[in-house]
Structure formats: structure tokens, C-alpha cells
Residue, then its C-alpha position, 0 to 999 in steps of 0.5 A: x850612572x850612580x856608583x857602584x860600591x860595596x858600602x857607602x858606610x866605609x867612607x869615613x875610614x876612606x877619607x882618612x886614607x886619602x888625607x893621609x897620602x894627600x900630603x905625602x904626593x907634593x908633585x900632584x899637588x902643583x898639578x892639581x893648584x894649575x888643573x883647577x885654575x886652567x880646567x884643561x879637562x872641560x868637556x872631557x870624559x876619563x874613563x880609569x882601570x888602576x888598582x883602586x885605593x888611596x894614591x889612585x884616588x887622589x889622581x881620580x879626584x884631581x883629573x875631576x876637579x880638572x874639569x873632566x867627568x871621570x869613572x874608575x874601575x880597578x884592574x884587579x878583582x883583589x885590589x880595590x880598597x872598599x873604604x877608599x872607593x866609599x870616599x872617591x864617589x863622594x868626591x864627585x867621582x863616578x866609582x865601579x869596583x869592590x874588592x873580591x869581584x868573580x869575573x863575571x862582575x869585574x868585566x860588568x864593572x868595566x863596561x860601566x866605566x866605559x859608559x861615559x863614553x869616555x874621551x880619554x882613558x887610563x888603563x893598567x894592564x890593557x883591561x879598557x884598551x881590551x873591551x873598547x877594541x874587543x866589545x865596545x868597539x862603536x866608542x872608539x870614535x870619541x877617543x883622543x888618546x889614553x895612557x897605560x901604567x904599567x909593563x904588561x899593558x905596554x906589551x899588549x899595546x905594542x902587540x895591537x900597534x904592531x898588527x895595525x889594530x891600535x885604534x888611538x894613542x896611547x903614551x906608555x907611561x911605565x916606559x918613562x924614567x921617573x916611573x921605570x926607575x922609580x915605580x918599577x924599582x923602589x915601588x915594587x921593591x918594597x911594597x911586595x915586601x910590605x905585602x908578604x911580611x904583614x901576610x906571613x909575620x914571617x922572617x926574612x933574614x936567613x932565608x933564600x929568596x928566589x927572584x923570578x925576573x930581573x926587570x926592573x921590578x925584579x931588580x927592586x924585590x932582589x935588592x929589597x930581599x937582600x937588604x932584609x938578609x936574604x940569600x937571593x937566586x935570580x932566574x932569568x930568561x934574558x942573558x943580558x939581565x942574568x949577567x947584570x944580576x951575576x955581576x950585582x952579586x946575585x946566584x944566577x940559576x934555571x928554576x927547575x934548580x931554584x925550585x928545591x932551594x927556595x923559601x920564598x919565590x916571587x914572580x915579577x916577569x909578566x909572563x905566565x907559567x914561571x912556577x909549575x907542577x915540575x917545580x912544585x914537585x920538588x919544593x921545601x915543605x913551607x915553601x911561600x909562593x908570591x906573584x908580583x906580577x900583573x896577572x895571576x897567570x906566573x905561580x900556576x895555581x891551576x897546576x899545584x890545585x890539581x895536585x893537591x890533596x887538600x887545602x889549608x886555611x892560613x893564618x888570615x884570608x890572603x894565604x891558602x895552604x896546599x897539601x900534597x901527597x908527600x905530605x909537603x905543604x906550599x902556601x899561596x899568597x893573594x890567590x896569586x895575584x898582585x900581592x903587594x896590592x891584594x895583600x897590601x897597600x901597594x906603593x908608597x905615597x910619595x912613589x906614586x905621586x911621580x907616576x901618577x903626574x906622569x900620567x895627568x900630564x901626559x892626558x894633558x899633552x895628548x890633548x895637546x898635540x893630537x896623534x894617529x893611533x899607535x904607542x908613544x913615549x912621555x915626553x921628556x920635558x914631563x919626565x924632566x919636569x916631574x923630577x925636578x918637583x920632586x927634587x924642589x920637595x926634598x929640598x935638593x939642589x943640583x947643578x946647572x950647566x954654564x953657558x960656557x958648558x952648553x956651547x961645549x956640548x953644543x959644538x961637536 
């Protein structure tokens, strides 16, 4: 099927993005010297939901040259970048998705991904694992396997293993330690700030930060908001993650009490209704609303629409203004949606590059070793492998164990 893209025009402005990430990405470029060596794709079909701009790409572009037939999607309505997907279909990669999607055509985009007929796939957020069980059920018998990007998917997969009705495996790749630890931390971290800064033009030092969520990408936003001078609250529902943020030197609060003392609120729990109406209710005039979470379902906008008088355009397309009666107005970014992806770049460069060979590789080693359906983990030796890439890129060194020293483990 031909692409489907908002204006081919934009590709020129699109490759310049993907050459510009090209180099920064060294761990994919080792994968991508091997694939188009070996071809260890041939014959396959890959069918890819992920946020679609330039880092995306480039794994797009890499799993073809592979040997695969690859179509892609993004996961979201707001964050695929129109000049990169301008520039992949002219890679030779097949490219459904447009930023600003309604509903109707995001879910249409994604069945003209599956359409291929896919063998693999890769997923964000359980959005092909979702149709293929709920709609497209005759295609599952084509599938080896796939691997999904990141915590809330993950969350859905083991939802559907646990009731029986995973119908393939799938390697969760989010649970690996160069992409958690990494991704989740120092991605999210900083790209959500990237997001809201160039939004607003507004300062953060001084200001109190409240933090929703103290995962791993709350721990990355937090300790981000404190680098920038932030005083940072964190809210959590897990005793465990709220004593480790008391002891990082974080306040520790419900939100129903953050709610009146924030300037800034970011959500990055993957669970809906974090922010509602009782907490709007008692907010600072000013307040700035960000989600950083997969779905738009953790700021309930739904909520503080209702309860609004009337809307205010902010000062570029990604920031609404919402009037209430007292007279207070609290500004949404991105709709509620990823805002370091609908209002930015999303991560950087050379992040991606760690969890985007973790997912080549791990396509690879399904193919590999065949598995009945259910959610496993990457395997170590990709983990240990893509760490020490991009060691080997930073030129760091490390140390070795002695043989002495393996025969001393060894011997307990």
C-alpha cells in the first residue's frame, strides 16, 4: 500500500533530522553494518507503533535494510513529526501517520499497518497488540513474536498473559536495565523538561514542581526539576517509592495537599485520574498542567473542561488556558498527551539509540529462539551487550574480573 503522509514536500527538512541523529545513535550503527550483511530480516514483515520522528526512524529504516518489509504508525495522535515521516517513506519504508490525527483515522492508520500482514511487530503502549486480539484477530497466526517500548503496554501485556489470552510473545523491553535505567530516567527527564520550557519560555528555578509518580521516569522529571532550582513535591501511591523519594530529599505529600502549592504539575504514573476536579479546585492562578504519562487519561481535562467558563489560546498551539469562575486560569500542555513528544522532540539521540538496539536485537532473537505466547524479558547478553557499545563510544574503560576472581565467585 502507498504511504500515507500529510505532504511529501516536507522530506527534505525530514532527512536533514534523521542525518543529524544518525551519528549521535553508534550502538545502532553496529546493528545496522551486521543486518545489512547478514539480512537476518528476509522474508519478514514488521509492523511498528512508536512515537514517529527522527530517532524512530532511523530503527524503521534499519530493521528494512535488515531484509524486512516494514510499515509504521505513531502511537500517538500528536507526535508524529510530518517532515520525518515525509523522509522514511522515501527510505523505503511503508509510513501511515500525520500529526494531529482524530480518532477515527489514528485507529484506520493502524489497521493500514497491520495490513502487511505483519510477522513481527513492535508496539508503544499495546495499541497493535490491542487491534490484533480485538479486530484483526485472523492475523495473529502469522505472528513469531514482538516487543513493546514502554511501561503501560508492558502493564496491558501482562494483563492478557495473566488471563490466558496473549496470543504470541512478546519481550518487554521497557523492563530491560539499559532501557528503565536509562530511558525512563534520564530520557523522560529531560526531554519532558525540554517540552514544557520551549512551550511556556517560562522559568523554573524558584518555582515548586509537584511530580506525580516516583517510577522511573518520575525519578528522571524530579531530579531534572531540582537541577533546574525547583522546589520539588512528589506524590505517590507506592510506600516503597514515597520513602526512596523522602530519603532522595524530596517532600512527600497526597496531592489533594500538593494541589494548592504547585506551579508546575507533571504526571508520569500511567494510571488515570491523578489530576481532578477537587484538585483543580484549589489550584494557583497560573498553574501549568503537563502529562508525561503514555495516555491523555492522568490531567483529566474532560473534568476541568467541564468546569471551565472559557478557553484561552496560549501563546503557541500546544497550551490552552482554562478560565474558571473564581477567575483563576490553569494552562494545559499538549492536550494532555505526552508532552515531551507532542511538544518536543522526545528523547535524545543518543538515549534512544540504547533502547532502540534493544529492540532490533530482541526481534532478532525471537526469531531466534521461538517461544509460546506470553511476556518475557530481553535477554542479558543484549542488555550486557548494548552497554558495552555504548561504553566502547564514549571511550570508557572498565574492569574485568581475574580468573582468580571468577573461580572466587564461582566457588560459593
Amino acid at each position: 500500500m502507498p504511504s500515507q503522509i500529510k505532504d511529501a514536500a516536507l522530506a527534505p527538512l525530514g532527512h536533514a533530522k534523521l542525518d543529524w541523529v544518525i551519528p549521535r545513535m553508534p550502538v545502532l550503527a553496529q546493528i545496522r553494518n551486521r543486518y545489512v550483511a547478514e539480512q537476518p530480516f528476509k522474508d519478514q514483515r514488521i509492523a511498528i507503533s512508536l512515537h514517529l520522528e527522527a530517532k524512530t526512524a532511523v530503527l524503521a529504516q534499519i530493521l528494512h535494510e535488515g531484509g524486512a518489509k516494514v510499515a509504521i504508525t505513531s502511537s500517538n495522535p500528536l507526535t508524529a513529526q510530518d517532515d520525518v515521516a515525509a523522509a522514511l517513506s522515501e527510505r523505503g519504508v511503508e509510513v501511515h501517520a500525520w500529526r494531529g490525527t482524530v480518532p477515527e483515522e489514528f485507529d484506520r492508520l493502524h489497521h493500514a499497518v497491520l495490513d502487511i500482514e505483519p510477522t513481527l511487530i513492535i508496539d508503544d503502549g499495546g495499541e497493535l497488540t490491542d487491534r490484533l486480539h480485538h479486530k484483526r484477530r485472523a492475523l495473529v497466526k502469522n505472528i513469531h513474536g514482538g516487543a513493546e517500548e514502554t511501561t503501560t503496554g508492558v502493564t496491558r501485556l501482562k494483563a492478557l498473559a495473566a488471563d490466558g489470552r496473549l496470543a504470541y510473545p512478546m519481550i518487554a523491553v521497557n523492563d530491560a536495565d539499559m532501557k528503565h535505567l536509562f530511558d525512563n530516567r534520564y530520557g523522560t527527564g529531560q526531554s519532558t523538561w525540554d517540552g514544557i520550557i520551549r512551550t511556556t519560555n517560562l522559568v523554573i528555578a524558584g518555582t515548586t514542581v509537584v511530580v506525580a509518580g516516583y517510577g522511573w521516569c518520575g525519578k528522571g522529571v524530579a531530579e531534572r526539576a531540582r537541577g533546574l532550582g525547583a522546589h520539588v513535591i512528589v506524590t505517590e501511591i507506592n510506600p516503597i517509592r514515597a520513602t526512596e523519594a523522602v530519603m532522595d530529599g524530596y517532600r512527600v505529600m497526597p496531592m489533594h495537599e500538593a494541589a494548592a502549592l504547585g506551579d508546575f504539575f507533571v504526571t508520569v504514573t500511567g494510571n488515570r485520574d491523578v489530576i481532578t476536579e477537587p484538585h483543580f479546585s484549589v489550584m494557583k492562578d497560573g498553574a501549568v498542567l503537563a502529562n508525561a504519562g503514555h495516555f491523555d487519561v492522568e490531567v483529566s481535562v474532560t473534568q476541568l473542561r467541564a468546569m471551565a467558563e472559557d478557553t484561552i489560546p496560549g501563546r503557541n498551539s500546544s497550551i490552552v488556558g482554562y478560565r474558571l469562575k473564581s477567575g483563576r486560569v490553569l494552562w494545559v500542555l499538549a492536550e494532555g498527551r505526552l508532552v515531551n513528544l507532542a511538544a518536543g522532540d522526545g528523547h535524545p539521540a543518543e538515549i534512544m539509540d540504547l533502547t532502540f538496539a534493544l529492540q532490533a536485537l530482541s526481534l532478532e532473537w525471537l526469531l531466534k529462539h521461538p517461544k509460546t505466547p506470553g511476556v518475557y524479558p530481553v535477554d542479558p547478553a543484549i542488555d550486557q551487550w548494548v552497554a558495552t557499545i555504548r561504553l566502547s563510544a564514549l571511550r570508557v574503560n572498565i574492569d574485568t574480573l581475574t580468573p582468580e576472581q571468577q573461580r572466587y565467585l564461582a566457588s560459593w
